[in-house]
The first five atom37 places (N, CA, C, CB, O) and aatype in JSON, in Angstrom:
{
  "aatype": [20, 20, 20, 20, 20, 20, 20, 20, 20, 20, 20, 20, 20, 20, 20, 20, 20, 20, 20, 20, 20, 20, 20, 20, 20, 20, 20, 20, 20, 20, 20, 20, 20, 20, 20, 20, 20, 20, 20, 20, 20, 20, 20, 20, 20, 20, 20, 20, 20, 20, 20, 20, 20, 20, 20, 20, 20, 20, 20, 20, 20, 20, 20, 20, 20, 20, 20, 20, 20, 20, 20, 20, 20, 20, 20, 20, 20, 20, 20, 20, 20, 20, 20, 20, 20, 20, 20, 20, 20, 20, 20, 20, 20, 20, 20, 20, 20, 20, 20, 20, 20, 20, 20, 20, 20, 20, 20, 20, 20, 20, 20, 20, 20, 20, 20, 20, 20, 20, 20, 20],
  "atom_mask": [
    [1, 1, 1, 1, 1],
    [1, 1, 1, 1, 1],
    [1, 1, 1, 1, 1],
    [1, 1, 1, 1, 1],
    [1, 1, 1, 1, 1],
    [1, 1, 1, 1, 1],
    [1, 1, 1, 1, 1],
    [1, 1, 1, 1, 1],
    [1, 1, 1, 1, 1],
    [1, 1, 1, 1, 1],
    [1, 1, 1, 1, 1],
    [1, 1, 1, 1, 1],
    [1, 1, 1, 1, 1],
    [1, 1, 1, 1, 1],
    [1, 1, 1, 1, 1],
    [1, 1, 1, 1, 1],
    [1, 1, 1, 1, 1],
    [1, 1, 1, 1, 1],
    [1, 1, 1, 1, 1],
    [1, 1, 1, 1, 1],
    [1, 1, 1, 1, 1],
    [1, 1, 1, 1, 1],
    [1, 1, 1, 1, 1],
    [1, 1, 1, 1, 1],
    [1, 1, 1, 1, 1],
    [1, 1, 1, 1, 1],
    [1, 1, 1, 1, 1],
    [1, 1, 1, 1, 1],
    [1, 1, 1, 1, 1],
    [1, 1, 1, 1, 1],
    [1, 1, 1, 1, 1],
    [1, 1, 1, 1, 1],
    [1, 1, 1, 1, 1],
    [1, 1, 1, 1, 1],
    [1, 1, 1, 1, 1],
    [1, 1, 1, 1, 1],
    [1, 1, 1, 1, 1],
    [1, 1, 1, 1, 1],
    [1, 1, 1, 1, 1],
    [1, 1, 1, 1, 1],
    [1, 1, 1, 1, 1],
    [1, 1, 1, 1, 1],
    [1, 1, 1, 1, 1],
    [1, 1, 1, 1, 1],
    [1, 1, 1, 1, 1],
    [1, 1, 1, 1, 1],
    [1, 1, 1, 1, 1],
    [1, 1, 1, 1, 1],
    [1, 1, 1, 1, 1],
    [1, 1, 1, 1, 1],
    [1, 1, 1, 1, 1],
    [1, 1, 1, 1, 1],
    [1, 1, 1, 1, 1],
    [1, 1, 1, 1, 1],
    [1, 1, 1, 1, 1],
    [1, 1, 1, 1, 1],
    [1, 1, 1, 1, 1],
    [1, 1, 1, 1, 1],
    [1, 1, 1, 1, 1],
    [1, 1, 1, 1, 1],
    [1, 1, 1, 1, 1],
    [1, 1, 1, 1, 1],
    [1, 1, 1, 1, 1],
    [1, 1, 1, 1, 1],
    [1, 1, 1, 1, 1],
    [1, 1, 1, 1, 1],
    [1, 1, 1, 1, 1],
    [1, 1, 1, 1, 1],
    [1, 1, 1, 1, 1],
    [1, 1, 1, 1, 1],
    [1, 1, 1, 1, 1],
    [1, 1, 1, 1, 1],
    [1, 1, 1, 1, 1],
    [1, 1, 1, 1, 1],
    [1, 1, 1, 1, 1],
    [1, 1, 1, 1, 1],
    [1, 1, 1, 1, 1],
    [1, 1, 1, 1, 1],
    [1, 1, 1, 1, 1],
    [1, 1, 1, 1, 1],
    [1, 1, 1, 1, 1],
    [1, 1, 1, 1, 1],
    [1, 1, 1, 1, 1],
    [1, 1, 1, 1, 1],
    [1, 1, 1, 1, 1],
    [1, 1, 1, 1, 1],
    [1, 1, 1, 1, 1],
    [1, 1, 1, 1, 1],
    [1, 1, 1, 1, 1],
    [1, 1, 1, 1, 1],
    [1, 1, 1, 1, 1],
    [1, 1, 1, 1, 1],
    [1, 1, 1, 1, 1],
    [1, 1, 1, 1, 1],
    [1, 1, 1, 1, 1],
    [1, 1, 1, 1, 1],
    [1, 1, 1, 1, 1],
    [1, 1, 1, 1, 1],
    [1, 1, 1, 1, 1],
    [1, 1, 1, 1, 1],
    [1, 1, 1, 1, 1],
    [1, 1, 1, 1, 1],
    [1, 1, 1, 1, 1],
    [1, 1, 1, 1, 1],
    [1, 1, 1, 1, 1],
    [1, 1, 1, 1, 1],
    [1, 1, 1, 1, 1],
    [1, 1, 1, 1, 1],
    [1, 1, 1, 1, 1],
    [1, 1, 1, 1, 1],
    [1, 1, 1, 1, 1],
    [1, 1, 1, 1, 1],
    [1, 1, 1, 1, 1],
    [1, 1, 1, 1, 1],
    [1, 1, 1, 1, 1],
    [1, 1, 1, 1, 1],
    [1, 1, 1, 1, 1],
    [1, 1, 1, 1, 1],
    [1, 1, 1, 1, 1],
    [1, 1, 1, 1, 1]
  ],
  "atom_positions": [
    [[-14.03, -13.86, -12.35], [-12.77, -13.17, -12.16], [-12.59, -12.93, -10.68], [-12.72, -11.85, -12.95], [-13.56, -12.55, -10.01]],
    [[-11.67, -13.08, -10.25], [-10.85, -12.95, -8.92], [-10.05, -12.27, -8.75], [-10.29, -13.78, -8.53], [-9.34, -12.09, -9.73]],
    [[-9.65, -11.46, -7.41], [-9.1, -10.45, -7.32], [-8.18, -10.26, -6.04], [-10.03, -9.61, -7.48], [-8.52, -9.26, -5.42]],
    [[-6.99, -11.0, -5.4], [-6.82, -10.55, -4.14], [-6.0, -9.41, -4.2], [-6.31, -11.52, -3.29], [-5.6, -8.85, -5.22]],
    [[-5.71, -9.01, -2.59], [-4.74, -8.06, -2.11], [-3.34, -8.45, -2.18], [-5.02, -7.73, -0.81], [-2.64, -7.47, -1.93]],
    [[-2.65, -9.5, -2.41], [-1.65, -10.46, -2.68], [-1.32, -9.76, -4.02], [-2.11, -12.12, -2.7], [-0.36, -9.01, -4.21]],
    [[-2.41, -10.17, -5.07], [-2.23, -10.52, -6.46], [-2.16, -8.71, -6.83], [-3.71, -11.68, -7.25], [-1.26, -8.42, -7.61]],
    [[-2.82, -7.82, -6.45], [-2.96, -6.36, -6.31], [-1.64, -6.08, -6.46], [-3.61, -5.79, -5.01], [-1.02, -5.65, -7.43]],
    [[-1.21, -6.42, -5.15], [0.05, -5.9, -4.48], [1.11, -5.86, -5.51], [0.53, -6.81, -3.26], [1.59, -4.82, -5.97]],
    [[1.62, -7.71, -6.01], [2.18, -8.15, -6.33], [2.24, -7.23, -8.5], [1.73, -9.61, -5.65], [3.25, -7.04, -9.17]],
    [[1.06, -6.99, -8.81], [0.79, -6.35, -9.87], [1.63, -4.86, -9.88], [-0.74, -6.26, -9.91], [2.48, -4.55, -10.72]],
    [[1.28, -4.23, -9.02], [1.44, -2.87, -8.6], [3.3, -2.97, -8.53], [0.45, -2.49, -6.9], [3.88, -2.15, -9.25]],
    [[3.95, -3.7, -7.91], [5.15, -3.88, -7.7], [5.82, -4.29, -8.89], [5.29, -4.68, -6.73], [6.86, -3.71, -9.22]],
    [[5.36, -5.21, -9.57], [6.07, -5.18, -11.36], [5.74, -4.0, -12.05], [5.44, -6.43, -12.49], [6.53, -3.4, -12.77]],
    [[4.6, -3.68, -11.83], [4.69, -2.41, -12.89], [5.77, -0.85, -12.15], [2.64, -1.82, -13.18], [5.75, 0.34, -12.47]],
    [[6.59, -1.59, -11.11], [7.05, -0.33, -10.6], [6.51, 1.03, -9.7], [7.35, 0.06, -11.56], [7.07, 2.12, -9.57]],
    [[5.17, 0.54, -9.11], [4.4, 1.88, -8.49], [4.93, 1.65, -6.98], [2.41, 1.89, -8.65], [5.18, 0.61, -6.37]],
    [[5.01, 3.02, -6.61], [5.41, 2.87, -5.5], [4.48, 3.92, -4.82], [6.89, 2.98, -5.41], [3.84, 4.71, -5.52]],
    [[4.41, 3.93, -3.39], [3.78, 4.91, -2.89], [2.17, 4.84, -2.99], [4.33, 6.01, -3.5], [1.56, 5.85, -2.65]],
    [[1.36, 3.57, -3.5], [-0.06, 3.5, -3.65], [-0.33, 2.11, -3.01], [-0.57, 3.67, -5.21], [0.17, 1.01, -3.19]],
    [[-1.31, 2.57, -2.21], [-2.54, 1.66, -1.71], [-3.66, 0.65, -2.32], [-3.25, 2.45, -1.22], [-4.68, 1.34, -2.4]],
    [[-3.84, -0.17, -2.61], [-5.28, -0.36, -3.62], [-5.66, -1.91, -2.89], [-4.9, -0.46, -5.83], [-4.88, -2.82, -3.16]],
    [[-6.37, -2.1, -2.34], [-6.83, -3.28, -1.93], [-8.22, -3.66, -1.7], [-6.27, -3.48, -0.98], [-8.81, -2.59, -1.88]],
    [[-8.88, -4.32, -1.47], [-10.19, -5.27, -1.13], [-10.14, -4.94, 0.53], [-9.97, -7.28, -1.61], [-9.17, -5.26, 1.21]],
    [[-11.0, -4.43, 0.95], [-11.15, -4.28, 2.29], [-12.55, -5.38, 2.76], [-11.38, -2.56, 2.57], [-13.5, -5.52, 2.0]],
    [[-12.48, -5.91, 3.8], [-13.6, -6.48, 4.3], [-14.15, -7.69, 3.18], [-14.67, -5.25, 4.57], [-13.67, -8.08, 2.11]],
    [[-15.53, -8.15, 4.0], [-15.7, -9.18, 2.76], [-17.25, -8.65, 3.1], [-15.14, -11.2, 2.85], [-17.52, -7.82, 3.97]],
    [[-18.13, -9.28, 2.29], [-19.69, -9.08, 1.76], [-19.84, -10.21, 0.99], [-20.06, -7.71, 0.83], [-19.02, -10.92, 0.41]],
    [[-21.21, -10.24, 1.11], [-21.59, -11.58, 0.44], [-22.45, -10.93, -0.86], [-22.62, -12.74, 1.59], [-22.86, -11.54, -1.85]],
    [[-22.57, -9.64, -0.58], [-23.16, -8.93, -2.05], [-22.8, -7.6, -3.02], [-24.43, -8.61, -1.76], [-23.42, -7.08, -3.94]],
    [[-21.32, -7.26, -2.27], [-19.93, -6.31, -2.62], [-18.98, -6.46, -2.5], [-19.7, -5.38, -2.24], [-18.64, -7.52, -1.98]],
    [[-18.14, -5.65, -2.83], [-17.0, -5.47, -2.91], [-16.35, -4.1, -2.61], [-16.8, -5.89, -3.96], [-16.31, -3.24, -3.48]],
    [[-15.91, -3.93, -1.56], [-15.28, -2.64, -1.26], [-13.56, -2.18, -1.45], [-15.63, -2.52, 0.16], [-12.68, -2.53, -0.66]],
    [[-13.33, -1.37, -2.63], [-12.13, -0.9, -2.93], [-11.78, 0.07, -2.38], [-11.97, -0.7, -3.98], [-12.42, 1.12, -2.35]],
    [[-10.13, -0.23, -1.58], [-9.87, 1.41, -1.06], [-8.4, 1.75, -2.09], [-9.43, 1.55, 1.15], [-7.89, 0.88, -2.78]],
    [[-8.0, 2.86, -2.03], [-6.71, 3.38, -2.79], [-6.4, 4.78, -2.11], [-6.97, 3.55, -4.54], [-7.32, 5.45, -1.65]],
    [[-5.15, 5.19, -2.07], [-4.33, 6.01, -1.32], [-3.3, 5.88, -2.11], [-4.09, 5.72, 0.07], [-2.89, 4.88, -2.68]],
    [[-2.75, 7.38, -2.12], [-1.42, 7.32, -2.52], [-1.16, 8.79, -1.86], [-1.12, 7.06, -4.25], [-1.9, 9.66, -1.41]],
    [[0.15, 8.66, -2.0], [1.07, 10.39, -1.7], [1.52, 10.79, -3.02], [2.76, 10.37, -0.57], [2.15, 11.83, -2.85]],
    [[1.5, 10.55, -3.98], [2.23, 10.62, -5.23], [2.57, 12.58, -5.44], [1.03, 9.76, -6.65], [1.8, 13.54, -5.36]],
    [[3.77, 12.5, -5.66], [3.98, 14.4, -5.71], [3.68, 15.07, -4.25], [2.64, 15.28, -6.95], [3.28, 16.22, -4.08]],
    [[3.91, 14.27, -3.41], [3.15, 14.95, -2.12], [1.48, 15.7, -1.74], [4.04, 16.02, -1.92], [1.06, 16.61, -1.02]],
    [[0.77, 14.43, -2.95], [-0.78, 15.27, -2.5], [-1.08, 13.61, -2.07], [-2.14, 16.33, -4.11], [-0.95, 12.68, -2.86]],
    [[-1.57, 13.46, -0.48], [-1.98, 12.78, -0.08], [-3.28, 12.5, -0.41], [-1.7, 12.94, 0.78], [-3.98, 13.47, -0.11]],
    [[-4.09, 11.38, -1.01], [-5.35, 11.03, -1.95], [-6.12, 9.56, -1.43], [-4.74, 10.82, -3.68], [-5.58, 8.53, -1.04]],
    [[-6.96, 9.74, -1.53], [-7.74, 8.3, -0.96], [-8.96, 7.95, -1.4], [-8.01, 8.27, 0.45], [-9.68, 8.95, -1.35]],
    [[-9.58, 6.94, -1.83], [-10.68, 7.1, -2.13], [-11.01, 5.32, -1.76], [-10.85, 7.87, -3.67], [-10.18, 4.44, -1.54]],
    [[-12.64, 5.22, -1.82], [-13.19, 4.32, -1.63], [-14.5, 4.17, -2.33], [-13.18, 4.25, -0.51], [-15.41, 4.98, -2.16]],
    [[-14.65, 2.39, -3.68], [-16.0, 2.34, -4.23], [-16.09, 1.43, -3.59], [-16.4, 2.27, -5.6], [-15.12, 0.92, -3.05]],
    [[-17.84, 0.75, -3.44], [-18.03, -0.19, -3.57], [-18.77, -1.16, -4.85], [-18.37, -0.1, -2.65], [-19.67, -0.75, -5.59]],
    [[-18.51, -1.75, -4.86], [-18.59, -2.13, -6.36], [-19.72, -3.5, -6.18], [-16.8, -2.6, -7.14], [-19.57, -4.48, -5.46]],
    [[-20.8, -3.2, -7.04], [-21.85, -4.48, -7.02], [-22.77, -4.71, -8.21], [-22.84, -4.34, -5.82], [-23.08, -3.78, -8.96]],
    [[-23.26, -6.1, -8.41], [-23.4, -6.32, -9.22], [-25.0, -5.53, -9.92], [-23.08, -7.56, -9.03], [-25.92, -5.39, -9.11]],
    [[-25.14, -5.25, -10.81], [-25.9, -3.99, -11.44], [-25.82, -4.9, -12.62], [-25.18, -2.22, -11.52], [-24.9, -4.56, -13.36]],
    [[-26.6, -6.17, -13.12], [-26.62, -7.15, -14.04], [-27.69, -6.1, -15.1], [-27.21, -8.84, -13.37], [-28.77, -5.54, -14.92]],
    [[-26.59, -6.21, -16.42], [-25.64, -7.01, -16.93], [-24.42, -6.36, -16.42], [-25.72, -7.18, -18.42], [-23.33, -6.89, -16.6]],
    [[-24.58, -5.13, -15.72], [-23.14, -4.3, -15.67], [-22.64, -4.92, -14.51], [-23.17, -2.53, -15.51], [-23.11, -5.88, -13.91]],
    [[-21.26, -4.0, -14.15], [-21.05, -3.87, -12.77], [-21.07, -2.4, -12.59], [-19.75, -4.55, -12.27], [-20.65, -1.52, -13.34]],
    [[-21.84, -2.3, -11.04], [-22.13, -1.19, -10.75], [-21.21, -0.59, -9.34], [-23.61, -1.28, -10.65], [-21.0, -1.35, -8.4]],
    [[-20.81, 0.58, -9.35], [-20.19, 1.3, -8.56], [-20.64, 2.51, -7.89], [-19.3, 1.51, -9.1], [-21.07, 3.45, -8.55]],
    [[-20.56, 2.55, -6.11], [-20.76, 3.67, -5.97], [-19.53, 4.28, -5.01], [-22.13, 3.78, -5.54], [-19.21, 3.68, -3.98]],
    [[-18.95, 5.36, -5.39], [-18.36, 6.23, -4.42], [-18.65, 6.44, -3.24], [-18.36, 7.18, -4.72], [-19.59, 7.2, -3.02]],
    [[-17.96, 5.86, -2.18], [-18.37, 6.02, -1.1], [-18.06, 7.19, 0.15], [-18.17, 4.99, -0.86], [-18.76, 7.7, 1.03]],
    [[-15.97, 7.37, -0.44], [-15.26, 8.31, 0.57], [-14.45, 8.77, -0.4], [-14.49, 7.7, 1.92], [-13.99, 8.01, -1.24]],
    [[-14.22, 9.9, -0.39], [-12.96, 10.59, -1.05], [-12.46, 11.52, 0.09], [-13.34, 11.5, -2.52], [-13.1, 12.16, 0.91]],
    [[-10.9, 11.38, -0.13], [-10.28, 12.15, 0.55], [-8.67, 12.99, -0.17], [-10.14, 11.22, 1.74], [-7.88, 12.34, -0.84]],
    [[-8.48, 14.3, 0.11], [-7.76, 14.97, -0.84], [-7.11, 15.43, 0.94], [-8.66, 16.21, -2.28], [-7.9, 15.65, 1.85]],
    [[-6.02, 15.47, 1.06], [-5.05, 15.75, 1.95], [-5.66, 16.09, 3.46], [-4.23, 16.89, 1.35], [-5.69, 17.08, 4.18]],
    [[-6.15, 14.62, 3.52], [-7.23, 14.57, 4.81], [-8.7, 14.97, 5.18], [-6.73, 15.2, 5.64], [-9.42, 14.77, 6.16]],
    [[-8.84, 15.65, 3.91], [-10.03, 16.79, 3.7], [-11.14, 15.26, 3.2], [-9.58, 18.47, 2.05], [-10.82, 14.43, 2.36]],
    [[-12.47, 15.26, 4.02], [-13.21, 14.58, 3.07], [-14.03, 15.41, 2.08], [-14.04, 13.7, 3.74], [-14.88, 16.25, 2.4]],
    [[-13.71, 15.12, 1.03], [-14.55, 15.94, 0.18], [-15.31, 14.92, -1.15], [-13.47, 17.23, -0.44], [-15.2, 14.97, -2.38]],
    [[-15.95, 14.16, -0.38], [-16.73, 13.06, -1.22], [-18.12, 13.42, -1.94], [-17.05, 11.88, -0.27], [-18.56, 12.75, -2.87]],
    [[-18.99, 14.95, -1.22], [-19.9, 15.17, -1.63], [-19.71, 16.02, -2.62], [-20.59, 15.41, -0.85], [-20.69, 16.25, -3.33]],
    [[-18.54, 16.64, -2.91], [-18.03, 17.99, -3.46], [-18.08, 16.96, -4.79], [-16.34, 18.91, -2.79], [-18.84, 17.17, -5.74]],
    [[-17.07, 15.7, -4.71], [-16.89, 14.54, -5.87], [-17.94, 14.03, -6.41], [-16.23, 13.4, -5.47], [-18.02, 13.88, -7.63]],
    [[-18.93, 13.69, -5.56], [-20.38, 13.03, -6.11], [-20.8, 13.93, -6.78], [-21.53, 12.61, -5.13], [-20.85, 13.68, -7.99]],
    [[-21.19, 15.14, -6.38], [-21.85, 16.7, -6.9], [-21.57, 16.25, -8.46], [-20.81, 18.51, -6.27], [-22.34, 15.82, -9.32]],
    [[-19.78, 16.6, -8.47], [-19.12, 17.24, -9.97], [-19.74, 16.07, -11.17], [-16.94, 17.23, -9.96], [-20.31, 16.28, -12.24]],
    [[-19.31, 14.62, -10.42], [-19.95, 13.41, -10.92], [-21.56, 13.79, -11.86], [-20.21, 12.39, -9.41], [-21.73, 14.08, -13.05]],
    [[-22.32, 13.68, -10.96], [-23.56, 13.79, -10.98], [-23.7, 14.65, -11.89], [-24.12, 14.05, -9.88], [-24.32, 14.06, -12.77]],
    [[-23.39, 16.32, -12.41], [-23.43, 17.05, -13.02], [-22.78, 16.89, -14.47], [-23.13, 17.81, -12.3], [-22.73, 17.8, -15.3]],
    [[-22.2, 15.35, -14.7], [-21.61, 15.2, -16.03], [-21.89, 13.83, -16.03], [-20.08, 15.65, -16.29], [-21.11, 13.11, -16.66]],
    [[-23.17, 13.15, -15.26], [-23.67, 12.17, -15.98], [-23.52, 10.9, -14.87], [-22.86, 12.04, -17.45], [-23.2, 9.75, -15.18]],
    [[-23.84, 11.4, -13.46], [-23.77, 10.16, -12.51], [-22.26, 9.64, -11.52], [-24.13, 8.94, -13.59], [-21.13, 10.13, -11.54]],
    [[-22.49, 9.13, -11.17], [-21.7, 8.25, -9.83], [-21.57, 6.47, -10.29], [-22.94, 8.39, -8.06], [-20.75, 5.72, -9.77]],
    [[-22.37, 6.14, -11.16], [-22.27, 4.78, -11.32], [-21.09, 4.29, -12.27], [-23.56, 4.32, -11.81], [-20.97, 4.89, -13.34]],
    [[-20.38, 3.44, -12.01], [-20.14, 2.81, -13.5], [-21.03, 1.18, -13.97], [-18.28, 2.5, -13.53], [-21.45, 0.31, -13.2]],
    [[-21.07, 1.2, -15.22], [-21.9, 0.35, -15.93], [-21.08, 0.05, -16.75], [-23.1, 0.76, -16.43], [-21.71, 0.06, -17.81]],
    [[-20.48, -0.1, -16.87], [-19.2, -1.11, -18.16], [-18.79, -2.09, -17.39], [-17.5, -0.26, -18.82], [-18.63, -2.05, -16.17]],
    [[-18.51, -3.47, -18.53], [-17.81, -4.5, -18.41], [-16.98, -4.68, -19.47], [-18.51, -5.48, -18.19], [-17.28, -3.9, -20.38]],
    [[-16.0, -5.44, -19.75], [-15.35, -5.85, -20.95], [-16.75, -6.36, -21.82], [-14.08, -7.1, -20.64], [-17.76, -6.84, -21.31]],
    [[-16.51, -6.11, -23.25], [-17.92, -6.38, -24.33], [-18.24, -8.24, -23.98], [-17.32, -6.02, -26.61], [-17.57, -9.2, -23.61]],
    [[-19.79, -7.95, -24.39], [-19.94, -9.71, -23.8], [-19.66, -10.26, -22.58], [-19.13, -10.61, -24.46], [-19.66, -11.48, -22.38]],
    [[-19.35, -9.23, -21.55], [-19.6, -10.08, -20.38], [-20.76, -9.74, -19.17], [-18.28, -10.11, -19.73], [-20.81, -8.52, -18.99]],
    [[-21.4, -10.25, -18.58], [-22.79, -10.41, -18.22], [-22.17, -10.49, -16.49], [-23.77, -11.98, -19.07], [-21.58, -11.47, -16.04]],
    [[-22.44, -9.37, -15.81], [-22.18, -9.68, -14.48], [-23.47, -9.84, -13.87], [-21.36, -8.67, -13.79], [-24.48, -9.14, -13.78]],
    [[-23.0, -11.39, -13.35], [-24.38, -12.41, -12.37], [-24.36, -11.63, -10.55], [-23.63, -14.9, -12.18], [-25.31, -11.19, -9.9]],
    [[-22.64, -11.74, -10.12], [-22.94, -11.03, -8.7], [-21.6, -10.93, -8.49], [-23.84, -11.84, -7.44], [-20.93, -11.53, -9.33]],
    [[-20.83, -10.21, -7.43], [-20.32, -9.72, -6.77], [-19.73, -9.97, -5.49], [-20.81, -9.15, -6.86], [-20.5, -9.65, -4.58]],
    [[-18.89, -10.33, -5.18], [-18.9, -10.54, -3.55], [-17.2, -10.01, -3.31], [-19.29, -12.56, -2.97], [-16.31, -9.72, -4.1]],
    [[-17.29, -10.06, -1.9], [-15.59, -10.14, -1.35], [-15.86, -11.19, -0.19], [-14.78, -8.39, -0.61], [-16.93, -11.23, 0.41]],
    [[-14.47, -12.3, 0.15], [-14.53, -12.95, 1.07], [-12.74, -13.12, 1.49], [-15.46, -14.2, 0.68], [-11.99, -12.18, 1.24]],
    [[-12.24, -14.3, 2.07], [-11.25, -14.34, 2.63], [-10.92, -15.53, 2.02], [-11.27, -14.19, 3.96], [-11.6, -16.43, 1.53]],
    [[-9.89, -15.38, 2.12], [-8.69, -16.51, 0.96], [-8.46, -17.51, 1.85], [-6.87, -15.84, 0.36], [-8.72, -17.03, 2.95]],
    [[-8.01, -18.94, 1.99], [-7.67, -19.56, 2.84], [-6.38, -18.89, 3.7], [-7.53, -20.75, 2.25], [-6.57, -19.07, 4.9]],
    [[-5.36, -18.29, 3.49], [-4.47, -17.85, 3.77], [-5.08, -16.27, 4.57], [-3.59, -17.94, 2.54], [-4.26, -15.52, 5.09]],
    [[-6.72, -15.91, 4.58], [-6.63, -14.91, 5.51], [-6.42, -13.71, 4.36], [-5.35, -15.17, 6.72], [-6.47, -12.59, 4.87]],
    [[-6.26, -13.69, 3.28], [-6.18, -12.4, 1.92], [-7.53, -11.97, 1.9], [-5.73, -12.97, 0.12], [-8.35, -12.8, 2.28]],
    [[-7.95, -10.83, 1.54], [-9.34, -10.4, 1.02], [-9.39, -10.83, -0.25], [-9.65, -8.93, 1.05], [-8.3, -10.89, -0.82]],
    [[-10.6, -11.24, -1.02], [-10.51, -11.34, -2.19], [-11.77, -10.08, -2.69], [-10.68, -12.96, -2.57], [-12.2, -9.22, -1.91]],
    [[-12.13, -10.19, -3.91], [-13.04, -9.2, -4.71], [-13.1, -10.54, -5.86], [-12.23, -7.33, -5.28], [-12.06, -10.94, -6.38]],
    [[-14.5, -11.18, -6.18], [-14.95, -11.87, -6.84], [-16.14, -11.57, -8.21], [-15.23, -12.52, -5.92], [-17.18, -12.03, -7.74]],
    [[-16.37, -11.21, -9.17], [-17.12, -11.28, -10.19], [-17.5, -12.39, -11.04], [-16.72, -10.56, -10.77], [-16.89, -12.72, -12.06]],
    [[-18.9, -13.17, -10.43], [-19.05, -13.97, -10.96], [-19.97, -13.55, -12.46], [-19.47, -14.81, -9.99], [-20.46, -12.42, -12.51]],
    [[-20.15, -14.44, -13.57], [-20.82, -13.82, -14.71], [-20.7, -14.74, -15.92], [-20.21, -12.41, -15.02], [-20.05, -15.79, -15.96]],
    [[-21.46, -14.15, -16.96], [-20.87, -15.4, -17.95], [-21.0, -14.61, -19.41], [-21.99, -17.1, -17.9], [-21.5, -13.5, -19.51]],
    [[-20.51, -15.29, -20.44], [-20.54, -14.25, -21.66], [-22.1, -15.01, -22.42], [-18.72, -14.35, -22.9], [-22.57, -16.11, -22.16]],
    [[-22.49, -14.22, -23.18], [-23.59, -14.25, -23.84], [-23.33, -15.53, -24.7], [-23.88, -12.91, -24.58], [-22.17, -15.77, -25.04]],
    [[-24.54, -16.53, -25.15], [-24.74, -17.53, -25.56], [-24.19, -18.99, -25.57], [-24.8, -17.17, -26.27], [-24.78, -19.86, -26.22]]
  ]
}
């Protein structure tokens, strides 16, 4: 599965959202770094995972949170942690994540890549 900032964009704009951020920042040859922002209601919001492969899952960690400029990412990890962690470990059922990466599209796009395969 493949993922650009193009195809993001372009998603976000049919479904009508306005006012949000969500893209693939940078590239890695063994992550994937998601950022998102929005103003929505006037509370300025931001956050950042990076997302890697944690076979069979995909694994995530919180990296930055931000609530109206305020970083308050440890305050987020804390609450996390206290109801069961910072990671995520789900995939759609039957699918087996092999690895992870972000790189650059011929056109210069970030992408977010999950390579993997389903069981048997």
């Amino acid at each position: 599965q493949a993922l650009s900032n193009s195809q993001i964009a372009n998603a976000l704009a049919q479904a009508g959202s306005t006012g949000i951020t969500l893209q693939v920042q940078g590239t890695s040859p063994t992550s994937a770094r998601i950022f998102y922002s929005s103003n929505l209601g006037g509370l300025p919001v931001s956050w950042t995972i990076d997302f890697y492969a944690a076979t069979p899952n995909l694994g995530a960690v919180i990296t930055q949170v931000t609530v109206r400029g305020i970083n308050v990412t440890t305050q987020v990890i804390s609450r996390l942690s206290s109801v069961g962690g910072n990671s995520i470990t789900s995939m759609p059922t039957g699918f087996s994540v092999d690895r992870v990466y972000s790189c650059n599209t011929p056109g210069g796009d970030d992408m977010m890549v999950i390579e993997g395969h389903r069981p048997g």
